[in-house]
DOKOLRO-695108 format. One line per 8 residues: number of its first residue (from 1); their letters; for each residue x, y, z of C-alpha. Coordinates in steps of 0.2 Angstrom, whole numbers. Each point is the difference from the previous one (the first is absolute). Example, Ala and Ser with C-alpha at 12.3 -4.5 7.8 and 13.67 -1.06 7.14 Angstrom:
1) as) 62 -22 39 ~ 6 17 -3
END
This chain:
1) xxxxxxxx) 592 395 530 ~ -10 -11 -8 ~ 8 -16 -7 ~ -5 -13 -17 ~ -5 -11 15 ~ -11 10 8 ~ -7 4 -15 ~ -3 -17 -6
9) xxxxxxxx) -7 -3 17 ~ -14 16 -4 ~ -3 -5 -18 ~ -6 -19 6 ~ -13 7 12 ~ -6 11 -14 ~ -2 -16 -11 ~ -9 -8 13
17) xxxxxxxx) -11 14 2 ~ -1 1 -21 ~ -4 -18 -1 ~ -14 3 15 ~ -9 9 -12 ~ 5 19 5 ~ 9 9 -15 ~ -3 18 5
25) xxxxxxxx) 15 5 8 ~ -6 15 10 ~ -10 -17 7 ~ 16 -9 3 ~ 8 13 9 ~ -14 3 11 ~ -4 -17 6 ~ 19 -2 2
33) xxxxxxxx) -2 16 9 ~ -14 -6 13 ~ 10 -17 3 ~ 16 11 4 ~ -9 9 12 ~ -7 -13 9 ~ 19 -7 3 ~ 6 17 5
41) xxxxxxxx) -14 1 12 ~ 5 -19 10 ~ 18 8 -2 ~ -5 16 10 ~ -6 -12 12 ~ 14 -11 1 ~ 12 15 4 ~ -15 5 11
49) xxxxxxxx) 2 -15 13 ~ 16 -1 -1 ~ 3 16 7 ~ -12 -6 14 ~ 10 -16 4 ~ 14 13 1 ~ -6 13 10 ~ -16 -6 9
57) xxxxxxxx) -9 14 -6 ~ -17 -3 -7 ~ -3 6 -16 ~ -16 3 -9 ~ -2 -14 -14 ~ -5 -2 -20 ~ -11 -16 3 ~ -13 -6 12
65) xxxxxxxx) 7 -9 12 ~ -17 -15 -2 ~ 5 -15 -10 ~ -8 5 -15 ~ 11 17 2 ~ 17 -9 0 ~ -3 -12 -14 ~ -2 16 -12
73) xxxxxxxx) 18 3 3 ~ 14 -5 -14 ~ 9 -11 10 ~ -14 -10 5 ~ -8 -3 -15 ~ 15 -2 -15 ~ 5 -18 3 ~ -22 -4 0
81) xxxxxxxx) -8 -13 -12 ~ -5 13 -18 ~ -19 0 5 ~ 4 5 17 ~ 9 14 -4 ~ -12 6 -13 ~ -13 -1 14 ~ 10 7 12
89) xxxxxxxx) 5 16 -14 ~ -16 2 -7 ~ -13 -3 14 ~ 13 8 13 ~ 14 9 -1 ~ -8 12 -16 ~ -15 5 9 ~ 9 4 16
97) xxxxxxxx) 14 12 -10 ~ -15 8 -9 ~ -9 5 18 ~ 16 5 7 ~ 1 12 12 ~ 15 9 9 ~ 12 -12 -6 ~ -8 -13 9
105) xxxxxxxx) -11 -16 -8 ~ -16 -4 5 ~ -6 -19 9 ~ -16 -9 -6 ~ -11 -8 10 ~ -7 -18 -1 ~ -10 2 -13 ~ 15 5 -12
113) xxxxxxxx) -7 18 -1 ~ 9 17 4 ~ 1 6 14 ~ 0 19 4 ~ 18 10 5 ~ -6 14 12 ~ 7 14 -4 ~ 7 5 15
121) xxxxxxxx) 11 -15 -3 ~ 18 7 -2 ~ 10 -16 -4 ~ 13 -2 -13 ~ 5 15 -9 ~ -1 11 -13 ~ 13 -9 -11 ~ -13 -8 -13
129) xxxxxxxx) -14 13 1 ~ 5 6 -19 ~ -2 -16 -6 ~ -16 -5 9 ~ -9 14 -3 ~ -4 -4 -17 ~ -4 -20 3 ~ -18 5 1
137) xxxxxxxx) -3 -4 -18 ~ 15 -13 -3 ~ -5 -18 -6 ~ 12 -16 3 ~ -1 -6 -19 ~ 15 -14 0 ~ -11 -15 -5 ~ 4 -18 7
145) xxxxxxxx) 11 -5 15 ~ 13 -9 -10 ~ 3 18 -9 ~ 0 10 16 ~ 13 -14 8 ~ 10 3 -12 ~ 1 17 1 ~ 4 0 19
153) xxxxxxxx) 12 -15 0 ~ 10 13 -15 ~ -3 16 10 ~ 5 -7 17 ~ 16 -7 -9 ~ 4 17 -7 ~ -3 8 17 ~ 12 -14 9
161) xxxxxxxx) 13 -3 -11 ~ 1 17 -11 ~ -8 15 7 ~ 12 9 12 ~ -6 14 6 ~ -12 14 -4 ~ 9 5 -15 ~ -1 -17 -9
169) xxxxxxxx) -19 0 4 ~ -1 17 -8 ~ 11 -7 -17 ~ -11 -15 1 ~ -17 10 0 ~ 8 11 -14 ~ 4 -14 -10 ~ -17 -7 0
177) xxxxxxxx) -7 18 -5 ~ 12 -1 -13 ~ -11 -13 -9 ~ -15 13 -3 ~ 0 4 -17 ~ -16 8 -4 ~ -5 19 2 ~ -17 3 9
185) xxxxxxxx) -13 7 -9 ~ 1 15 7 ~ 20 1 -9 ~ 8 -3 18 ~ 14 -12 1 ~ 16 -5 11 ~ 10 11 -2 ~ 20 -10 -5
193) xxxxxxxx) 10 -1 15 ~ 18 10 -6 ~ -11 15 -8 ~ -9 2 19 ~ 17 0 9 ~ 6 12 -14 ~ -15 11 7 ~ 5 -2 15
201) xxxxxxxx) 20 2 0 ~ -6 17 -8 ~ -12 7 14 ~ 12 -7 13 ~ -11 -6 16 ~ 5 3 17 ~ -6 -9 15 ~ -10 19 4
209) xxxxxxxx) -9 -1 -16 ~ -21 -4 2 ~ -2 -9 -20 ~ -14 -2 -10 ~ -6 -10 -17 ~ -19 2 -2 ~ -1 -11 -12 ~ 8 -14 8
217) xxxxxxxx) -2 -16 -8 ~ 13 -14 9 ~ 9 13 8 ~ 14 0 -9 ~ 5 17 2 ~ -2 2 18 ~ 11 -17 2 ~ 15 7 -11
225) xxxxxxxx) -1 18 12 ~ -1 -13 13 ~ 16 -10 -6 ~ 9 16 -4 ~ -3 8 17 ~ 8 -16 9 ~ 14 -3 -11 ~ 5 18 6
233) xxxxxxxx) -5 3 14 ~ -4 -15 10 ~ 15 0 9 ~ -1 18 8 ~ -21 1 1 ~ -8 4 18 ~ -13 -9 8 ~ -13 15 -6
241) xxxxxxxx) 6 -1 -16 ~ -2 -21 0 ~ -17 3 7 ~ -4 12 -15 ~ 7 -14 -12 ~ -9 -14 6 ~ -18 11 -4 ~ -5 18 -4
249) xxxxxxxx) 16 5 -13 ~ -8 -10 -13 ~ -19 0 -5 ~ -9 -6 -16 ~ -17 0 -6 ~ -8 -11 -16 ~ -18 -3 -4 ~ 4 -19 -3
257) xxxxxxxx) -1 -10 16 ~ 9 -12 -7 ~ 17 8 -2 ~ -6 10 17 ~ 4 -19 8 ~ 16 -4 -10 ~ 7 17 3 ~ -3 -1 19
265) xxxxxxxx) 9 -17 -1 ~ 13 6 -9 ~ 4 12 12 ~ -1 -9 15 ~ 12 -12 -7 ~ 13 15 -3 ~ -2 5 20 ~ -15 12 -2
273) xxxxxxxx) -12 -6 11 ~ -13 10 1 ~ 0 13 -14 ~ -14 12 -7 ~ -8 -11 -14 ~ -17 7 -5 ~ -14 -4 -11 ~ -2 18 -7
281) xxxxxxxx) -3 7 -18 ~ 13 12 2 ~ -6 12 -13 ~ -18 1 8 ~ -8 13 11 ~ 0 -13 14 ~ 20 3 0 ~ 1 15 9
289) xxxxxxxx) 20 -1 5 ~ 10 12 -2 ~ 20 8 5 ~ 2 -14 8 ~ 16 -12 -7 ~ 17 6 -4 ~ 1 -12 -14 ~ -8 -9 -14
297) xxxxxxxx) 2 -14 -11 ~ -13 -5 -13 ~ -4 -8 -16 ~ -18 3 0 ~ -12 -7 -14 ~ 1 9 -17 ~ -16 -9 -11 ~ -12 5 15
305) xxxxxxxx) -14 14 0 ~ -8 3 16 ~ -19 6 0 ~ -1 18 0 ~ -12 1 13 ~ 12 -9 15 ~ 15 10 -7 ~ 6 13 17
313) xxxxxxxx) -3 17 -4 ~ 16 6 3 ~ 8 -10 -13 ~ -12 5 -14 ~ 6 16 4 ~ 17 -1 -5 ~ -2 -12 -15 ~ -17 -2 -3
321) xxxxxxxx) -2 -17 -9 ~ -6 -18 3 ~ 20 -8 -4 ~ 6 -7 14 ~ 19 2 -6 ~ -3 17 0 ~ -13 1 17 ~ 15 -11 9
329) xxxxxxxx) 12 13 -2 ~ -9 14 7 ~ -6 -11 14 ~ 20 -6 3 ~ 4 21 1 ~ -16 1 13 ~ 4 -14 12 ~ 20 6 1
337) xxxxxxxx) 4 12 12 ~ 11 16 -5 ~ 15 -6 -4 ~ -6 -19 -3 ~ 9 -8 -14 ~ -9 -13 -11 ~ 8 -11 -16 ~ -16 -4 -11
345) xxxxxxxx) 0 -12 -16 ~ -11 7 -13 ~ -6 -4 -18 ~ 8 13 -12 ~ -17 10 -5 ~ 2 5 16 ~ 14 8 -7 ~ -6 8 -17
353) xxxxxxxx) -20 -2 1 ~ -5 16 -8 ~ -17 1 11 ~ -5 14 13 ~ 2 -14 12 ~ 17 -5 -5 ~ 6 16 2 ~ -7 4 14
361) xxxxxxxx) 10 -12 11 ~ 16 3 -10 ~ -2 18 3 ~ -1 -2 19 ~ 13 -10 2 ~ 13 11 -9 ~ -7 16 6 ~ -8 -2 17
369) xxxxxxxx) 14 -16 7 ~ 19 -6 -5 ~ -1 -11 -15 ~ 16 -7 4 ~ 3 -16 -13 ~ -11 -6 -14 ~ 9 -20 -7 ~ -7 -6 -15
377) xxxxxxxx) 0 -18 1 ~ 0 -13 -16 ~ -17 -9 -5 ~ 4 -15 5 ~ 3 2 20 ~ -16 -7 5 ~ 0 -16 -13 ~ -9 -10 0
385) xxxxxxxx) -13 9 10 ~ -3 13 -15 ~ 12 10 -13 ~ -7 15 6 ~ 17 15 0 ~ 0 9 16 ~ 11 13 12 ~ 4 2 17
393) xxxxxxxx) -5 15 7 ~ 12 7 14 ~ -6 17 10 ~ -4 8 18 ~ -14 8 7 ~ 5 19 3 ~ -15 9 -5 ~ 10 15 -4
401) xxxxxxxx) 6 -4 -17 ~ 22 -5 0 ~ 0 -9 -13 ~ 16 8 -11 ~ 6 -12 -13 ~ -7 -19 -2 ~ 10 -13 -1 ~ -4 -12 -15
409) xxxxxxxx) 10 -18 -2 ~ -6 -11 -15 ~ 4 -18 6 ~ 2 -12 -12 ~ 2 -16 10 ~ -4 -7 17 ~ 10 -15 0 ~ -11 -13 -9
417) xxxxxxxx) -5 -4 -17 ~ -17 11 -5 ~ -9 -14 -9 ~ -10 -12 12 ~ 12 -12 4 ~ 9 16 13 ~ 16 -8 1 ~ 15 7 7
425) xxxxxxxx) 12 9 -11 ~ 16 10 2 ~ -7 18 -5 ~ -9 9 15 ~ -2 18 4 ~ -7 0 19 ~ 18 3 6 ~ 5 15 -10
433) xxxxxxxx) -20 7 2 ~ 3 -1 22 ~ 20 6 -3 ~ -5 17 -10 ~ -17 4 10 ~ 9 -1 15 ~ 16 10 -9 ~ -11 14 -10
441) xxxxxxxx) 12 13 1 ~ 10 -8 -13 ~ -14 -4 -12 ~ -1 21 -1 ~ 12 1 -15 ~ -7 -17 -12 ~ -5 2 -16 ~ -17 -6 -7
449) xxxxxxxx) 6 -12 -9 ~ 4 -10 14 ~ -6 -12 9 ~ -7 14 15 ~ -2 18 0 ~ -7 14 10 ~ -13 10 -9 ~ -4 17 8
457) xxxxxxxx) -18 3 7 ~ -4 14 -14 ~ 3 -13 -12 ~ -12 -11 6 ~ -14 13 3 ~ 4 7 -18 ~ -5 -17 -7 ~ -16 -2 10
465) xxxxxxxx) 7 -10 16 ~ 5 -12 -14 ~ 10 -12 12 ~ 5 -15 -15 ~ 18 -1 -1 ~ -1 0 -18 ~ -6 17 -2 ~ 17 6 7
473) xxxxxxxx) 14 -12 -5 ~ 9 1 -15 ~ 7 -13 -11 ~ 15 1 -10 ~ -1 -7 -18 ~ 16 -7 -4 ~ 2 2 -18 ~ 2 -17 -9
481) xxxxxxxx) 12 -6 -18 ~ -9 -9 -10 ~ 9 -8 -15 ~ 0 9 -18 ~ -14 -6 -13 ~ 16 -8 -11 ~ 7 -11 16 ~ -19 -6 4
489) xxxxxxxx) -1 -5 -20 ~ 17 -8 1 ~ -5 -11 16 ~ -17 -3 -11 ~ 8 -8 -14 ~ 13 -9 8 ~ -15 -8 9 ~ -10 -4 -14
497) xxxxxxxx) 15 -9 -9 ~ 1 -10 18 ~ -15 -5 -3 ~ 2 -5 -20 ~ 14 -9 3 ~ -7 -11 14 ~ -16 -4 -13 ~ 9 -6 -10
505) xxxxxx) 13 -11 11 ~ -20 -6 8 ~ -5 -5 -20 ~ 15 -9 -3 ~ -3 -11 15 ~ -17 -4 -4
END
């Protein structure tokens, strides 16, 4: 859990780095993100010879074992005079991470220049590969030494006297992507933190499940399956099934290199170590997986279009449009495999849109696959991101139809205030929505008028797959009194002789 002290402790790094002269968050974070990692990586090494000292057994090392190698470490190079630091960060220790190979750092020569990791070499291990894979392009922007001392005397404070364990890292990271408050331009942005676990408290992962978001951003959906998973399960997984967690259950792909690195860190720090993080437009003919994951998890963008052109062919034949809300969905039916269950967030034209397109993917959802839950959620969720009103979609991949009746639940809060601010409140409905899905049986008899009801495939196909809740719930009118003409002419005059009598006590005063 993450305390007011910690908090303050993040908030004063990030005032450092504001003052430095970097306001972009997304910038923030990912600086913050390299420095992180190079600490985790002197960590690993620490924990490294100190099973050596232990056992005598030689293990294969992070950093060269040269001079030059060793003074890139943490440890070594904290307690330093700024400049030297700088030097050592900028000149040293960033290179080497973005020429990283099998988990190991590479030496440099005499002349301060690179040198070459064979690739036979097979030090280290495959621990940071996620992250260093998409270093190639990364630039160390922190701008003096006395701003970059700063922030690793705070960080190494946290890290000593704060951080834990794993978890904490994982609250800490989440916190500080907590401070992204703009949408991307292509209308993808975090996704808040209670509305994921709602998703996932929905689908239910197990330590068996193979998980996907293909539009993965910080990651945040494969780290709530993740959290999920080992608050049920931790206790009774085997050493398979902990295999499978620390790598292939949870893969993600994004076309922003950027998020690629702070979701690959982010997952590290909540115990996936090497995990399937991809630079892939997932909706282009260069993806070409499919029944392949027993689960996903997405928000994907809504604004974006996608050229027509790169679009794979075997989406354009289900909905054939340029939308990606729409060429997301169908790619989320083709990656699952039969039986795979996926909880998607979706804008609500998906839900009405009256083109050919739209349609389309209602209709193969509701006929050709279960359409299982459709929870209408209130405008203000993804504040202050946007105000855009959206839905999570709740289905599984059959490919022979099942669906019977569709579940509809209209919440109305989600446990903060939907203005900008967000701030807590008492109302929420995420209990009641995981309660009933999980209980549907009893939601058979409800009216419309309440707050869930079941509305019978026909229905829906009647009304053109229309899947908006409010084509199907009824509201009561409750008939309201108003007073008689003659009361409302009494109150008027009594009022008006109020106010004739408190002139003139106003005239005699003056």
């Amino acid at each position: 859990m993450i305390t007011g002290t910690i908090k303050n402790k993040v908030d004063k790094i990030w005032t450092d780095i504001w003052a430095g002269g970097i306001t972009n968050p997304l910038t923030v974070i990912e600086q913050l993100t390299y420095l992180m990692f190079i600490r985790s990586l002197d960590e690993k090494e620490l924990e490294t010879e100190a099973f050596e000292n232990m056992t005598d057994e030689k293990m294969d090392k992070i950093f060269p074992q040269s001079a030059v190698g060793q003074s890139m470490r943490w440890s070594r190079f904290k307690n330093n005079d700024p400049r030297d630091i700088y030097d050592i960060i900028s000149q040293r220790v960033f290179p080497a991470i973005k020429n990283m190979k099998h988990g190991c750092l590479p030496d440099f020569n005499e002349r301060g220049e690179l040198l070459e990791i064979s690739d036979e070499s097979n030090g280290g291990t495959e621990n940071e590969t996620a992250f260093a894979r998409y270093m190639n392009d990364a630039m160390f922007l922190i701008p003096t030494p006395q701003v970059l001392q700063k922030i690793i005397t705070g960080l190494d404070d946290l890290y000593e006297h704060d951080i834990a364990d794993l978890d904490m890292q994982g609250d800490l990271y989440e916190y500080m992507l907590g401070k992204l408050a703009t949408a991307g331009q292509n209308g993808q942005f975090r996704t808040p933190k209670h509305i994921r676990e709602m998703m996932v408290e929905l689908l239910q992962p197990t330590p068996d499940d193979t998980i996907c978001d293909p539009a993965c951003g910080t990651a945040g959906f494969l780290v709530s399956a993740a959290e999920y998973i080992r608050a049920n399960y931790e206790n009774t997984m085997t050493a398979e099934q902990w295999e499978h967690f620390a790598g292939e259950a949870f893969t993600g792909f994004d076309t922003d290199r950027t998020m690629l690195r702070i979701s690959a860190m982010n997952l590290m720090l909540h115990s996936i170590s090497h995990p399937e993080i991809d630079y892939q437009d997932s909706v282009s003919k260069q993806n070409h997986i499919s029944d392949r994951f027993t689960m996903c998890l997405a928000n994907p963008p809504f604004k974006g279009t996608v050229d027509a052109e790169s679009i794979a062919d075997n989406l354009k034949a289900v909905t054939n449009t340029k939308k990606t809300e729409l060429l997301f969905l169908v790619l989320l039916l083709r990656m699952l495999k039969k039986g795979g269950r996926c909880a998607c967030i979706v804008p609500d034209g998906v839900l009405f849109g009256s083109s050919k397109a739209h349609k389309a993917i209602r209709k193969e959802l509701v006929e050709n696959h279960q359409m299982r839950a459709v929870i209408s959620m209130p405008s203000g969720v993804f504040k202050p991101y946007a105000g855009v009103s959206t839905a999570v979609l709740v289905f599984t991949k059959t490919g022979a139809g099942g669906t019977e009746n569709v579940w509809f639940y209209d919440m109305k809060a989600d446990g903060f205030s939907l203005d900008d601010k967000r701030n807590e409140i008492s109302e929420n409905d995420i209990s009641d929505i995981i309660s009933r899905f999980h209980n549907l049986e009893q939601e058979a008899e409800r009216a419309r008028t309440e707050q869930s009801f079941f509305v019978p495939k026909q229905e829906i196909a009647d009304n053109d797959y229309d899947l908006s809740i409010n084509k199907y719930k009824k509201v009561e009118y409750v008939p309201i009194e108003y007073p008689s003409t003659m009361e409302l002419m009494t109150d008027l005059h009594e009022l008006e002789m109020e106010i004739t009598a408190g002139l003139a006590e106003l005239e005699e005063m003056l």
